[in-house]
PDBQT receptor file of N, H, CA, C and O in Angstrom, charges set to zero:
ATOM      1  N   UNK A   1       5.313  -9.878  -1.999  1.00  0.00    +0.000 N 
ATOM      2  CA  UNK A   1       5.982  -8.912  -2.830  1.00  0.00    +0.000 C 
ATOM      3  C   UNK A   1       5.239  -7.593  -2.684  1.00  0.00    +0.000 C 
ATOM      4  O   UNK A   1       4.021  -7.420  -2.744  1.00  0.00    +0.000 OA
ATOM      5  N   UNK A   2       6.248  -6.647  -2.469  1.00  0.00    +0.000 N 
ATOM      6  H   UNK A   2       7.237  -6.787  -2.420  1.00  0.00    +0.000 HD
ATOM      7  CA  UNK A   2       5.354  -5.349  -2.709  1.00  0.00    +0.000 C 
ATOM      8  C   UNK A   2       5.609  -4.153  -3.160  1.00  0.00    +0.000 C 
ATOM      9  O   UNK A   2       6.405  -3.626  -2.382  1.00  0.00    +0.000 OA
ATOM     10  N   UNK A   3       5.356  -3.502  -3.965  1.00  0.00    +0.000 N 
ATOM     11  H   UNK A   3       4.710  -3.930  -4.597  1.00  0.00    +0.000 HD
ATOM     12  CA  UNK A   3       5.711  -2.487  -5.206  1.00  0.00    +0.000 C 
ATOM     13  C   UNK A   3       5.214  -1.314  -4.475  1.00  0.00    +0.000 C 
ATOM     14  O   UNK A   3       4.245  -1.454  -3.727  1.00  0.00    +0.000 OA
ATOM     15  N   UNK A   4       5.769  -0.198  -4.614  1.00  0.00    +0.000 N 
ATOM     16  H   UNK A   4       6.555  -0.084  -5.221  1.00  0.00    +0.000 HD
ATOM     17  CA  UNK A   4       5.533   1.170  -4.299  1.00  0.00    +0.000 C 
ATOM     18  C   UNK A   4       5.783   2.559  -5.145  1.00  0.00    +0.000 C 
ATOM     19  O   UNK A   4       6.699   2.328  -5.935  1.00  0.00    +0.000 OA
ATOM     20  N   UNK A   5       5.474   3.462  -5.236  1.00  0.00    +0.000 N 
ATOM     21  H   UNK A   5       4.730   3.650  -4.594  1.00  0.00    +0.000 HD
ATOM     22  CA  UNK A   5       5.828   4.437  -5.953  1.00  0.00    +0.000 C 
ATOM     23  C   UNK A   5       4.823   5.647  -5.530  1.00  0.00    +0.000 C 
ATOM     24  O   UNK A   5       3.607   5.669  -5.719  1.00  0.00    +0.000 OA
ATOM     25  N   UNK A   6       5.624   6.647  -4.913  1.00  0.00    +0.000 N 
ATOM     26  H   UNK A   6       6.612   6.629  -4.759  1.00  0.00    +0.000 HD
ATOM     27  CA  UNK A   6       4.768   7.850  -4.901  1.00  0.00    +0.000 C 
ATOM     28  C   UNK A   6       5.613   9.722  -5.173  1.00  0.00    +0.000 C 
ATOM     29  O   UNK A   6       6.480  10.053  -5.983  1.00  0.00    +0.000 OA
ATOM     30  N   UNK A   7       5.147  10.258  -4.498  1.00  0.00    +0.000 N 
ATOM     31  H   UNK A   7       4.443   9.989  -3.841  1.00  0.00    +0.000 HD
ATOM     32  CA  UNK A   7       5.830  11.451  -4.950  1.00  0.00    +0.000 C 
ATOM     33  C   UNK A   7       5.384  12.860  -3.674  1.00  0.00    +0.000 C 
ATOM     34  O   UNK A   7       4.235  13.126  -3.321  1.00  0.00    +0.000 OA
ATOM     35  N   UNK A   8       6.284  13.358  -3.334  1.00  0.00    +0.000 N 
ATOM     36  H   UNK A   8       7.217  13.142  -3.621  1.00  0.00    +0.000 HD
ATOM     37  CA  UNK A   8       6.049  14.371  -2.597  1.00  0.00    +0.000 C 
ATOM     38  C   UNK A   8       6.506  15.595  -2.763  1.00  0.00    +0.000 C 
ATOM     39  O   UNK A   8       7.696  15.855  -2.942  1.00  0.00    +0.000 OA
ATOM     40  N   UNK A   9       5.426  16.571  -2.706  1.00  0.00    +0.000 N 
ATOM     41  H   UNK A   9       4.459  16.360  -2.561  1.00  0.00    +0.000 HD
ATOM     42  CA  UNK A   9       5.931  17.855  -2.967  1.00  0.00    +0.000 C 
ATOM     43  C   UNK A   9       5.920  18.754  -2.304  1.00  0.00    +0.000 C 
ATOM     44  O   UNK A   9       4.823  18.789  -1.747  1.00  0.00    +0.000 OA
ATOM     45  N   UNK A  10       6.691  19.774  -1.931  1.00  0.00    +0.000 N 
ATOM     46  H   UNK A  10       7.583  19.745  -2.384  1.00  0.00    +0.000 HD
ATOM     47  CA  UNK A  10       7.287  20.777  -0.576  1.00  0.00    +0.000 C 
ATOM     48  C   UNK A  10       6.223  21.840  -0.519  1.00  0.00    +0.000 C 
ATOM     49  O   UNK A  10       5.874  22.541  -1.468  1.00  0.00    +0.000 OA
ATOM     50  N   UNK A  11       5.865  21.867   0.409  1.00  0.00    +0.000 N 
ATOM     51  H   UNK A  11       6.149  21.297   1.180  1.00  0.00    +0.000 HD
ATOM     52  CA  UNK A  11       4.742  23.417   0.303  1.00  0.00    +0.000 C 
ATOM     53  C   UNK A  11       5.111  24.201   0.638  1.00  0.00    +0.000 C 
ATOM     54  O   UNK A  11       5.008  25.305   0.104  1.00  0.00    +0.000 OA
ATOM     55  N   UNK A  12       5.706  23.946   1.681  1.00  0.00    +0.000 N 
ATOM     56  H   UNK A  12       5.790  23.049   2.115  1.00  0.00    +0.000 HD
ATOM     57  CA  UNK A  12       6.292  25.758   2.448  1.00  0.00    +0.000 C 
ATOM     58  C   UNK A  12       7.800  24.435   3.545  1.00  0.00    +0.000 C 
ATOM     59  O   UNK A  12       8.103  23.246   3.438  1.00  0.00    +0.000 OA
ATOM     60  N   UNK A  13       8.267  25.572   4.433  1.00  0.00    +0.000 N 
ATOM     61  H   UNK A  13       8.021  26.538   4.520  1.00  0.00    +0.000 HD
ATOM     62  CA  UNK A  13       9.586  25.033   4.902  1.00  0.00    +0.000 C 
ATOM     63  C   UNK A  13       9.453  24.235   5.405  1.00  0.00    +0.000 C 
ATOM     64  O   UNK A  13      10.388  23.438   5.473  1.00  0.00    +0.000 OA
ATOM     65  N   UNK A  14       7.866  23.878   6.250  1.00  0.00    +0.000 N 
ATOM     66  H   UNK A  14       7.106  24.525   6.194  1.00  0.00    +0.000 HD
ATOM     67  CA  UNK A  14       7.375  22.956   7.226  1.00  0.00    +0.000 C 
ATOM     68  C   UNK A  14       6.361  21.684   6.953  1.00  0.00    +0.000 C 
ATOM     69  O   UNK A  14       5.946  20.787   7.688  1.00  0.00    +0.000 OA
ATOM     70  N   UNK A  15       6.166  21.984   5.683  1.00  0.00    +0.000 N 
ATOM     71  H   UNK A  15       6.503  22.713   5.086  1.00  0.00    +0.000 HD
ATOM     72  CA  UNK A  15       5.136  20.989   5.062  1.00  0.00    +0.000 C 
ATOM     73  C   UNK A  15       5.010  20.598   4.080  1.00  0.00    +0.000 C 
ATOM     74  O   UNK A  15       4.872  21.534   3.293  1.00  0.00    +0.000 OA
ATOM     75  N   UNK A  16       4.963  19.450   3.501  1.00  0.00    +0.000 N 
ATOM     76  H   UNK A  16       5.076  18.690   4.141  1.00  0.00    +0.000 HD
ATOM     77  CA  UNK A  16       4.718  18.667   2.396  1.00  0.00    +0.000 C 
ATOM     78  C   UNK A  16       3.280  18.016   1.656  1.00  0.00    +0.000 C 
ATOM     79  O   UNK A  16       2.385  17.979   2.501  1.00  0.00    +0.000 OA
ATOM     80  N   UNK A  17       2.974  17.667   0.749  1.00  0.00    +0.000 N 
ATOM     81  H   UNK A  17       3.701  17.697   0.063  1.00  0.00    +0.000 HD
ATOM     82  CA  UNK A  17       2.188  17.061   0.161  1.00  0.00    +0.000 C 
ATOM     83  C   UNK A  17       2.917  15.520  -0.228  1.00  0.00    +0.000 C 
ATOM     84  O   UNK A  17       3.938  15.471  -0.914  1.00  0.00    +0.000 OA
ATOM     85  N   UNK A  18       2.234  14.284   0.314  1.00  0.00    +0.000 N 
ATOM     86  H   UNK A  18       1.405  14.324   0.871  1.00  0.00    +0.000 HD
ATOM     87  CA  UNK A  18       2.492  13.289  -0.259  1.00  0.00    +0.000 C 
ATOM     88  C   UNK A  18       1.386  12.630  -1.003  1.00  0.00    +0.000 C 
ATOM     89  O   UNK A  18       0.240  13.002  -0.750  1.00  0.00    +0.000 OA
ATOM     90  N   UNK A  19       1.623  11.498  -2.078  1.00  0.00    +0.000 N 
ATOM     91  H   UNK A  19       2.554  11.196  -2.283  1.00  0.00    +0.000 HD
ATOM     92  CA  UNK A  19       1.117  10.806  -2.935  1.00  0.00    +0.000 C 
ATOM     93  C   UNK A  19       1.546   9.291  -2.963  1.00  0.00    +0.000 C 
ATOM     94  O   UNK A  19       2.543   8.997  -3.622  1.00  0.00    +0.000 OA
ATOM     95  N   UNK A  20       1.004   8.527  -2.435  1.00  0.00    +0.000 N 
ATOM     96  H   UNK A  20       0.194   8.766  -1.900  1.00  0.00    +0.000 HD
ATOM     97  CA  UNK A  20       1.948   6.760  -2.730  1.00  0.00    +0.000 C 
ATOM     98  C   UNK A  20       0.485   5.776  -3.041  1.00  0.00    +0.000 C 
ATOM     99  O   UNK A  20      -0.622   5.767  -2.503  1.00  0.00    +0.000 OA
ATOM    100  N   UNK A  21       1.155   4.889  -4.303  1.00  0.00    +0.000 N 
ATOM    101  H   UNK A  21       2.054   4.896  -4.740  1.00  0.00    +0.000 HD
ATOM    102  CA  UNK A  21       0.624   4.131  -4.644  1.00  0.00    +0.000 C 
ATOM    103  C   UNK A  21       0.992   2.522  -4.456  1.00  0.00    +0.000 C 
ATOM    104  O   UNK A  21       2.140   2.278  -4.825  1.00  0.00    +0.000 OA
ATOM    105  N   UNK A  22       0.318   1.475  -4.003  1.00  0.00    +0.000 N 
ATOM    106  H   UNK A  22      -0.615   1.674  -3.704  1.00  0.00    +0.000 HD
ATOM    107  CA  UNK A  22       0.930   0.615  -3.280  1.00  0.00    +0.000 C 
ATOM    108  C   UNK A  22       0.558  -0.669  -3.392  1.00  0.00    +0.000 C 
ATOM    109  O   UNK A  22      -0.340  -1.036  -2.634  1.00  0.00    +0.000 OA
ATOM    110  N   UNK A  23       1.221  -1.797  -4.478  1.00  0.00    +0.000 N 
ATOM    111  H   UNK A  23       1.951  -1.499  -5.093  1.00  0.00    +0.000 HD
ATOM    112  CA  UNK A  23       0.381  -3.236  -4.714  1.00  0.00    +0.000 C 
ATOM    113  C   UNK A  23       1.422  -4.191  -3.787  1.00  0.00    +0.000 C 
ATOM    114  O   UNK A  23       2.652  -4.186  -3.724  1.00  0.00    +0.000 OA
ATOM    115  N   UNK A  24       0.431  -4.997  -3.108  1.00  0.00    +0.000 N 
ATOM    116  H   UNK A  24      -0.568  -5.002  -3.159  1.00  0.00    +0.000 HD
ATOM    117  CA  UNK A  24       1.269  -5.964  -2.266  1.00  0.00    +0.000 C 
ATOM    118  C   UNK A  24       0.562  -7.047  -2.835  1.00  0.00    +0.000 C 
ATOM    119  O   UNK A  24      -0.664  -6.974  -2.919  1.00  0.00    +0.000 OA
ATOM    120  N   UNK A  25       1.294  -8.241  -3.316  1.00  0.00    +0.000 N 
ATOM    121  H   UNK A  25       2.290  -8.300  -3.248  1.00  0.00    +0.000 HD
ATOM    122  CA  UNK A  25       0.816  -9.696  -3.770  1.00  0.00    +0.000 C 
ATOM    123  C   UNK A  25       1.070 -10.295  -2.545  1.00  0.00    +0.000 C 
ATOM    124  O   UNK A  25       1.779  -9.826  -1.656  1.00  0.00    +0.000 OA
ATOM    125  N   UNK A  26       0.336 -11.578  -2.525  1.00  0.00    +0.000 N 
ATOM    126  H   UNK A  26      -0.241 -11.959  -3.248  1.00  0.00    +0.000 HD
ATOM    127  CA  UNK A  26       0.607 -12.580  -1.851  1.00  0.00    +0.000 C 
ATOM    128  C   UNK A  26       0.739 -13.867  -2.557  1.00  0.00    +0.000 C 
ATOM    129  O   UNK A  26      -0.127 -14.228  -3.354  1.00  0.00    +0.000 OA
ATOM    130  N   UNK A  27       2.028 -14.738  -2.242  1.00  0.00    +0.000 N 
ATOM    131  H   UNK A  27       2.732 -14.445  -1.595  1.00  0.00    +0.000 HD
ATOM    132  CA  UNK A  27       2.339 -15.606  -3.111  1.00  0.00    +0.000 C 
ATOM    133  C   UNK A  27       1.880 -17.150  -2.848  1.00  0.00    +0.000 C 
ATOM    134  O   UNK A  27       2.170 -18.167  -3.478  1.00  0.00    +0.000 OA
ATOM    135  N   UNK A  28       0.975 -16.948  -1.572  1.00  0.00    +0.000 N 
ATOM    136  H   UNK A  28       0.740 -16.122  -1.060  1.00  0.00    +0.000 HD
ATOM    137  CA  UNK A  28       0.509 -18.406  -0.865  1.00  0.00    +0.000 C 
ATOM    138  C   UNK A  28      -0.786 -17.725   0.012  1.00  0.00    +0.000 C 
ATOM    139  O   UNK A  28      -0.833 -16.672   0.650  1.00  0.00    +0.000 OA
ATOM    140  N   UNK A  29      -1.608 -18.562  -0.179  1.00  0.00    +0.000 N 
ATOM    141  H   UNK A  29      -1.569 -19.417  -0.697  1.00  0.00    +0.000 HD
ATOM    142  CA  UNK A  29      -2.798 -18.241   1.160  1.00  0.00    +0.000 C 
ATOM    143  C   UNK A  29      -2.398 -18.500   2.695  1.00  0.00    +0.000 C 
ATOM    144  O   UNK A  29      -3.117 -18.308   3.676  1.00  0.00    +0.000 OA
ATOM    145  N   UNK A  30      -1.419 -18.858   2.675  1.00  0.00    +0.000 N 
ATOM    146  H   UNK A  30      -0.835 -19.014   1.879  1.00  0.00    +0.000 HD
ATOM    147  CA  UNK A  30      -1.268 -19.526   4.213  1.00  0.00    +0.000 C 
ATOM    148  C   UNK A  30      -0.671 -18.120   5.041  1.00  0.00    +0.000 C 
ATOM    149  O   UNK A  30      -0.955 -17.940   6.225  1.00  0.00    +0.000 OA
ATOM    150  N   UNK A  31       0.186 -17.159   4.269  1.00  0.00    +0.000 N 
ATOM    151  H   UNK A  31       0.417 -17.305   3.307  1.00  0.00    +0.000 HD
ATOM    152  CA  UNK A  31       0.960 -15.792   4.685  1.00  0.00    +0.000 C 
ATOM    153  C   UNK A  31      -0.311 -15.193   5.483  1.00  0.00    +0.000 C 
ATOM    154  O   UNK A  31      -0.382 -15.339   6.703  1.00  0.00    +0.000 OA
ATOM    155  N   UNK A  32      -1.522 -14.370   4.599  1.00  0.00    +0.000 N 
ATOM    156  H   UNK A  32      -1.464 -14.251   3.608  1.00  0.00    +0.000 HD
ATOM    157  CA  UNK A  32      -2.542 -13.722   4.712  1.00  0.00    +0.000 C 
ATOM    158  C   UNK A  32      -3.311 -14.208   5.505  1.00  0.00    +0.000 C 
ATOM    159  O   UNK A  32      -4.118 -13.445   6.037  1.00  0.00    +0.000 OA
ATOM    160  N   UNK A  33      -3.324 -15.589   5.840  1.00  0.00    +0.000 N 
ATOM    161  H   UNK A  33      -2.669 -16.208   5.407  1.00  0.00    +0.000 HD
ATOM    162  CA  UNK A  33      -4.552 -16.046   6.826  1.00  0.00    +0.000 C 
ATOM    163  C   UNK A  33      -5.792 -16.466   6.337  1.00  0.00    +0.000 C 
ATOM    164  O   UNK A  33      -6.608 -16.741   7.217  1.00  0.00    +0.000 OA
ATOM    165  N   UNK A  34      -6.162 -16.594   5.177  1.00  0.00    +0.000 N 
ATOM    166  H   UNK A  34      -5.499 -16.370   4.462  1.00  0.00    +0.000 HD
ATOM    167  CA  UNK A  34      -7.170 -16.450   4.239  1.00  0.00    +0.000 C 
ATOM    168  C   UNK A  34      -6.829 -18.246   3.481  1.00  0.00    +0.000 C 
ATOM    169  O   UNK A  34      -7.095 -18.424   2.292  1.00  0.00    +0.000 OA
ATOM    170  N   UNK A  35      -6.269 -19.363   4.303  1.00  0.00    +0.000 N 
ATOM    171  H   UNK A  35      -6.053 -19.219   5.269  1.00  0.00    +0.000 HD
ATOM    172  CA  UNK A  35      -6.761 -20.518   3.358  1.00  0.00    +0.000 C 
ATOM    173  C   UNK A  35      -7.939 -21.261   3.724  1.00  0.00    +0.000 C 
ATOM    174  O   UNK A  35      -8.112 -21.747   4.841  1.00  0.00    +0.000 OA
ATOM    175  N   UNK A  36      -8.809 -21.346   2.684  1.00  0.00    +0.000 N 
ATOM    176  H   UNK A  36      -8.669 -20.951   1.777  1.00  0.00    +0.000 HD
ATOM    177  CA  UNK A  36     -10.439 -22.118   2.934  1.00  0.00    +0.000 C 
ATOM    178  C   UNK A  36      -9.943 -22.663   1.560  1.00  0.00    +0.000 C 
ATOM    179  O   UNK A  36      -8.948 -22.345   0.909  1.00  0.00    +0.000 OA
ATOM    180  N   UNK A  37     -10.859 -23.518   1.324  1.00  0.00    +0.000 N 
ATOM    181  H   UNK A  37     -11.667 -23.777   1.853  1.00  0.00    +0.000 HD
ATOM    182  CA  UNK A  37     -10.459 -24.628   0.723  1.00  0.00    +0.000 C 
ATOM    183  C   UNK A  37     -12.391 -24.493  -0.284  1.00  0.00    +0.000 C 
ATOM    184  O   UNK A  37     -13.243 -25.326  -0.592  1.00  0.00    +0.000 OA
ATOM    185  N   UNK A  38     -12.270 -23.116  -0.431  1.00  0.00    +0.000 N 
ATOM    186  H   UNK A  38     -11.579 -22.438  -0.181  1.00  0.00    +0.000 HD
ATOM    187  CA  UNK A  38     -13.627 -22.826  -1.702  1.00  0.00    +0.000 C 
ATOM    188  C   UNK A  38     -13.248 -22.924  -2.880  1.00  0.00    +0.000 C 
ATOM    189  O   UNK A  38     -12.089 -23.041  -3.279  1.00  0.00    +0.000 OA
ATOM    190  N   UNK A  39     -14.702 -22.858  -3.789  1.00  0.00    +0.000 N 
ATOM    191  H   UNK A  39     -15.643 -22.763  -3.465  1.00  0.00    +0.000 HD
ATOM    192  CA  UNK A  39     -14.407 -23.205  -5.142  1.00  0.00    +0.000 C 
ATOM    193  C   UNK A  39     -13.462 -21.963  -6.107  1.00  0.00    +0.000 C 
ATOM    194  O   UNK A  39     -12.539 -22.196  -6.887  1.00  0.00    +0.000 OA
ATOM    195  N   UNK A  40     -14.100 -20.530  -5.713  1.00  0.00    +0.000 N 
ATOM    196  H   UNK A  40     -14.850 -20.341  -5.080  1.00  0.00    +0.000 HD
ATOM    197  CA  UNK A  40     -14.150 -19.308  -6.067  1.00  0.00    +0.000 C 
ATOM    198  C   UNK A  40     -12.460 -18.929  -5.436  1.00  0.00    +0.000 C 
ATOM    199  O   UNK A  40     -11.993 -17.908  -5.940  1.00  0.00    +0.000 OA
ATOM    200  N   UNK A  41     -11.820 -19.430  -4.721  1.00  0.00    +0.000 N 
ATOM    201  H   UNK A  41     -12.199 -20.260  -4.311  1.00  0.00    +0.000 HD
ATOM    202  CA  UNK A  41     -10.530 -19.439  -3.717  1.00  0.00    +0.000 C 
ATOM    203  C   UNK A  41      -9.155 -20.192  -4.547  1.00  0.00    +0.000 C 
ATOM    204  O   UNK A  41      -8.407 -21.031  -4.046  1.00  0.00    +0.000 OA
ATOM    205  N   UNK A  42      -9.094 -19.762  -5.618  1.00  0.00    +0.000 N 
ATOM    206  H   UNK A  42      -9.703 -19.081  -6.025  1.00  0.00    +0.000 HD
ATOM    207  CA  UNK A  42      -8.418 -20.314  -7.107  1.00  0.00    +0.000 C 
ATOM    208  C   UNK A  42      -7.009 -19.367  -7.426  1.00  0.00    +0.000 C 
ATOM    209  O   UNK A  42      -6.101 -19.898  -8.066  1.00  0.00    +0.000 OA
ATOM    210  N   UNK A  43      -6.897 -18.233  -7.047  1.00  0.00    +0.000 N 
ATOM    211  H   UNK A  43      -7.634 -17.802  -6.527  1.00  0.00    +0.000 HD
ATOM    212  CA  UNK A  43      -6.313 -17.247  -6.828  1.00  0.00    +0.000 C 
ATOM    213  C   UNK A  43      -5.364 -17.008  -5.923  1.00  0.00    +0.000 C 
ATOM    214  O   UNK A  43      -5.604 -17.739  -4.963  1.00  0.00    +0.000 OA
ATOM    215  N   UNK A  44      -3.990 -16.083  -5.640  1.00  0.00    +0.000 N 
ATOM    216  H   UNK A  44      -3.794 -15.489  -6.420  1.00  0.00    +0.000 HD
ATOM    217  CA  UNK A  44      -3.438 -15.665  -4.609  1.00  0.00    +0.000 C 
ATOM    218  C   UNK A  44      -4.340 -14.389  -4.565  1.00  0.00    +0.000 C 
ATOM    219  O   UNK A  44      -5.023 -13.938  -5.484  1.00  0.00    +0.000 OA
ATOM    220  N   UNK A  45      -4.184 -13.880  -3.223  1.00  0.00    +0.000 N 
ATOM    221  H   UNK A  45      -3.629 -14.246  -2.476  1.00  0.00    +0.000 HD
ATOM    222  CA  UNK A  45      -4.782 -12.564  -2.918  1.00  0.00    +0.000 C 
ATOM    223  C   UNK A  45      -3.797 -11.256  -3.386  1.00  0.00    +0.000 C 
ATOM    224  O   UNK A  45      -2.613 -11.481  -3.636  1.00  0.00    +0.000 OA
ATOM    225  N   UNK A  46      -4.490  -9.517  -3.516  1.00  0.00    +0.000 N 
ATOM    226  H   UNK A  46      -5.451  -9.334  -3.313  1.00  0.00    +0.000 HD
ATOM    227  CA  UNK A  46      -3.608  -9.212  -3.417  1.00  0.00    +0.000 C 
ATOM    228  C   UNK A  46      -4.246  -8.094  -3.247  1.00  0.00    +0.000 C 
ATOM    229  O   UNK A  46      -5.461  -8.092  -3.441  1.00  0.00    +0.000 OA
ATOM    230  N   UNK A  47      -3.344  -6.486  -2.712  1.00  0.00    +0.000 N 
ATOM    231  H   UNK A  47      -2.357  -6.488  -2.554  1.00  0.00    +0.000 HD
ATOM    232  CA  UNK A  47      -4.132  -5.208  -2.085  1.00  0.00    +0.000 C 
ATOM    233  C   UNK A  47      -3.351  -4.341  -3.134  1.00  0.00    +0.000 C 
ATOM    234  O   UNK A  47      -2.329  -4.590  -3.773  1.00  0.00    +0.000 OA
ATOM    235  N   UNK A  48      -4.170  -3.243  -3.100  1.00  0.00    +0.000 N 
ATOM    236  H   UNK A  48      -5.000  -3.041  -2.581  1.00  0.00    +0.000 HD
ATOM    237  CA  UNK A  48      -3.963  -1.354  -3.671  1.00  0.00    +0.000 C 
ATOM    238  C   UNK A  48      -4.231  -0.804  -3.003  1.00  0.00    +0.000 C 
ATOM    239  O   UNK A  48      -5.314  -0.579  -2.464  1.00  0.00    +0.000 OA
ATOM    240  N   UNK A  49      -3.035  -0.371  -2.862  1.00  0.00    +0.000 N 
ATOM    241  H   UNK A  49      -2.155  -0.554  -3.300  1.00  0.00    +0.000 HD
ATOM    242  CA  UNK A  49      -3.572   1.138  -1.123  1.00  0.00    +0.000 C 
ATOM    243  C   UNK A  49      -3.400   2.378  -2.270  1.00  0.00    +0.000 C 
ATOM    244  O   UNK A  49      -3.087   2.003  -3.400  1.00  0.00    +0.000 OA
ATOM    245  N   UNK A  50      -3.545   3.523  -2.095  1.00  0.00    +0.000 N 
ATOM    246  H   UNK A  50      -3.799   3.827  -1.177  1.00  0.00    +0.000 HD
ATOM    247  CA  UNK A  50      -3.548   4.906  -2.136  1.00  0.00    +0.000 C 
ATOM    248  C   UNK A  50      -3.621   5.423  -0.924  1.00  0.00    +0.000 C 
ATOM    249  O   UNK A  50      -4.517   5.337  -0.084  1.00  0.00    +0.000 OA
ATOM    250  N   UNK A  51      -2.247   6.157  -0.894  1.00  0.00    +0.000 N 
ATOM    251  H   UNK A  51      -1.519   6.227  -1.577  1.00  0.00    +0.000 HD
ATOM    252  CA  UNK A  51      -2.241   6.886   0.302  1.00  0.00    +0.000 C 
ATOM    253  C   UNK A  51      -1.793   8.542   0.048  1.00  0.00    +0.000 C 
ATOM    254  O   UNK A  51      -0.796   8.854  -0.604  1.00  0.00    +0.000 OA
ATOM    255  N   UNK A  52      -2.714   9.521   0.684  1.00  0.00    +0.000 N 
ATOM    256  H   UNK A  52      -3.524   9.267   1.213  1.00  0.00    +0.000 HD
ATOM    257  CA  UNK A  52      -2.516  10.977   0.564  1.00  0.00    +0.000 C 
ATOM    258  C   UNK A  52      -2.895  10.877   1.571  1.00  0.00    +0.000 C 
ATOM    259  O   UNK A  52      -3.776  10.201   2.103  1.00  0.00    +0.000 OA
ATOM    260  N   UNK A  53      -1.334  12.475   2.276  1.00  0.00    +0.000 N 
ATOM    261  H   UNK A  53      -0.618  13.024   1.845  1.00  0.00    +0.000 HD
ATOM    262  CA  UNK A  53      -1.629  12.686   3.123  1.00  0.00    +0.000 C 
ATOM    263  C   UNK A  53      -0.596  14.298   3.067  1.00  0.00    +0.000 C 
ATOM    264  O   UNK A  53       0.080  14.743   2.139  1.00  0.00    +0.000 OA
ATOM    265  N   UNK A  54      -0.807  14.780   4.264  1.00  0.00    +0.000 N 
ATOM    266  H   UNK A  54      -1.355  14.419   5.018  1.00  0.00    +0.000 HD
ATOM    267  CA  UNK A  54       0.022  16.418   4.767  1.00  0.00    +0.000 C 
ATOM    268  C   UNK A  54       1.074  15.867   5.779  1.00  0.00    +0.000 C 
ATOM    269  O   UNK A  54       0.892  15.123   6.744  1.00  0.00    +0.000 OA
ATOM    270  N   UNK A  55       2.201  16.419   5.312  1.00  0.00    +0.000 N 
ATOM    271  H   UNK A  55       2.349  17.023   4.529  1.00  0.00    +0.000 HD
ATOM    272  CA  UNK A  55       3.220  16.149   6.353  1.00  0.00    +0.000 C 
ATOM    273  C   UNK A  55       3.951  17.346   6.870  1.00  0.00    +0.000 C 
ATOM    274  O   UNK A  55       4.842  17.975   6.299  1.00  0.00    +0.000 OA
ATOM    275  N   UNK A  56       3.291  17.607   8.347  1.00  0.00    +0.000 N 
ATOM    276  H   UNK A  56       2.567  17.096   8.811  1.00  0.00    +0.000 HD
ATOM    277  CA  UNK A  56       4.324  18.976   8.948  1.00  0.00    +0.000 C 
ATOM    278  C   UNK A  56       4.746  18.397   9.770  1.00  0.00    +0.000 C 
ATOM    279  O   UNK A  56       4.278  17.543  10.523  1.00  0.00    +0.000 OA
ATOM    280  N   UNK A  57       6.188  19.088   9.609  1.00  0.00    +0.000 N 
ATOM    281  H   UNK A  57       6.569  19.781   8.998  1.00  0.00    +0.000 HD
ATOM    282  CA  UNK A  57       7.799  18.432  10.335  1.00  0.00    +0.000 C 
ATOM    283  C   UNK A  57       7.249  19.637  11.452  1.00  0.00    +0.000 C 
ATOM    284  O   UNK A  57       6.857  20.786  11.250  1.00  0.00    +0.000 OA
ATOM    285  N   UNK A  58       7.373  19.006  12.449  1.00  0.00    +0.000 N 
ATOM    286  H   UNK A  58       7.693  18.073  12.613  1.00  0.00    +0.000 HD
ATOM    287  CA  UNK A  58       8.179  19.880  13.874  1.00  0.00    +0.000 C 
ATOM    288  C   UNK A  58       9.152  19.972  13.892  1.00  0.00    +0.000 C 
ATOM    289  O   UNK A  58       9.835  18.979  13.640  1.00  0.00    +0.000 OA
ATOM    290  N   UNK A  59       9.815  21.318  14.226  1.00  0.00    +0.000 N 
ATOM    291  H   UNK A  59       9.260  22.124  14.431  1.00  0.00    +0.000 HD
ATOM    292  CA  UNK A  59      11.020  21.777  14.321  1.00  0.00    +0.000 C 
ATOM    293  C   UNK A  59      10.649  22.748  15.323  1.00  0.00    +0.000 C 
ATOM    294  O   UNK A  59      11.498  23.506  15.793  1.00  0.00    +0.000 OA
TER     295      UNK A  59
């Protein structure tokens, strides 16, 4: 599963500011690659990205 939400804002005709925030679950260890068979390994896994970045369009 994976949830997203960010926001971008126009700077000039050619460039943007972006913002995205980003949770991906995993609903089984076997997807991720990550099954060991530890004590502490009780859990599904799961990530938070933050991503900023500049976006100029060529034209």
């Amino acid at each position: 599963m994976v949830t997203s939400v960010g926001v971008r804002y126009k700077l000039t005709m050619l460039s943007d500011l972006m913002l995205d925030l980003r949770w991906q679950l995993y609903f089984s260890d076997w997807i991720d690659g990550f099954n060991h068979q530890l004590s502490y390994n009780k859990f599904n896994d799961w990530l938070l990205w933050l991503n900023f970045g500049y976006i100029y369009y060529l034209n």
